[in-house]
C-alpha positions as CSV (number, residue, x, y, z in Angstrom):
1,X,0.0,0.0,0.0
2,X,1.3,3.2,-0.6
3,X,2.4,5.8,2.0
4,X,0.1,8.7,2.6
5,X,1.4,10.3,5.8
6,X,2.1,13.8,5.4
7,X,0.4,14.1,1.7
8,X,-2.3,16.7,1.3
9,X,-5.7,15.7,0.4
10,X,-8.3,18.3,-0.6
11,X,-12.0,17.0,0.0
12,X,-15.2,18.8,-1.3
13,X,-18.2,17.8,0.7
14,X,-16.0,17.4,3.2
15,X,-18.1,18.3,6.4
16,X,-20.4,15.3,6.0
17,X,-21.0,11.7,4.0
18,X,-18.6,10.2,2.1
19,X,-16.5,13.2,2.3
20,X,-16.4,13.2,6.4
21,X,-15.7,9.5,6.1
22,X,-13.0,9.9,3.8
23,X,-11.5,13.0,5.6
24,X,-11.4,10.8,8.8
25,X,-10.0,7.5,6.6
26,X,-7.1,10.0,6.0
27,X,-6.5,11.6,9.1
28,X,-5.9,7.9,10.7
29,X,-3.3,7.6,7.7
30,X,-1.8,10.7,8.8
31,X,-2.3,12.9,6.1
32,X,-3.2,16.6,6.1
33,X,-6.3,17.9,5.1
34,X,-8.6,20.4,3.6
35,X,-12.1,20.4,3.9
36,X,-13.9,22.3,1.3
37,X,-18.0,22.2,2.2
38,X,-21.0,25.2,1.7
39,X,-22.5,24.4,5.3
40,X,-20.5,26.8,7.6
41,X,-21.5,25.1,10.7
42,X,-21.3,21.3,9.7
43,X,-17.8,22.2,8.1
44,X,-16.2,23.8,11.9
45,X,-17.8,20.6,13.3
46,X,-16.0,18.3,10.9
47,X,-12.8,20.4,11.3
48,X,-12.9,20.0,15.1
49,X,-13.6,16.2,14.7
50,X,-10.1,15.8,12.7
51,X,-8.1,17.5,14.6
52,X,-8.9,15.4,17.5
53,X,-7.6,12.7,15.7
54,X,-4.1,14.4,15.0
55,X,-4.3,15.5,11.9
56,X,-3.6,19.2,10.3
57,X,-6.4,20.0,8.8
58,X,-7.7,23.3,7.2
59,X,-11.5,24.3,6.5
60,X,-13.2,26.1,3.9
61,X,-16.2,27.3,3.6
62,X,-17.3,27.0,-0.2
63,X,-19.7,25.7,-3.3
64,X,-18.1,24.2,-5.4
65,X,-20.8,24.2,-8.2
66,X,-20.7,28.3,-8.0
67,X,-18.1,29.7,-10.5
């Protein structure tokens, strides 16, 4: 498998679903994230959540489908 620890992943959606899940898959991995979600709220929540499991992690708040 290949290493991931201390690669950057950028998630969209990231504050819930399959995008929380995956942000928290790659926290465990030891990877650094950012968390890209429209819900303001839910996406401090999620950031909060990762950071308790060690993992650098930056937030922000956007729509992706807005150009």
């Amino acid at each position: 498998m290949e290493e991931f620890e201390g690669r950057v992943a950028v998630i969209t959606g990231g504050a819930s679903g399959i995008g929380l899940a995956t942000a928290r898959a790659f926290a465990r991995q030891g990877m650094k994230l950012v968390l890209a979600d429209r819900d303001a709220d839910a996406l401090q929540a999620a950031g909060g959540e990762i950071e308790k499991l060690g993992a650098a992690v930056l937030t922000v708040q956007t729509d992706v489908g807005e150009l």
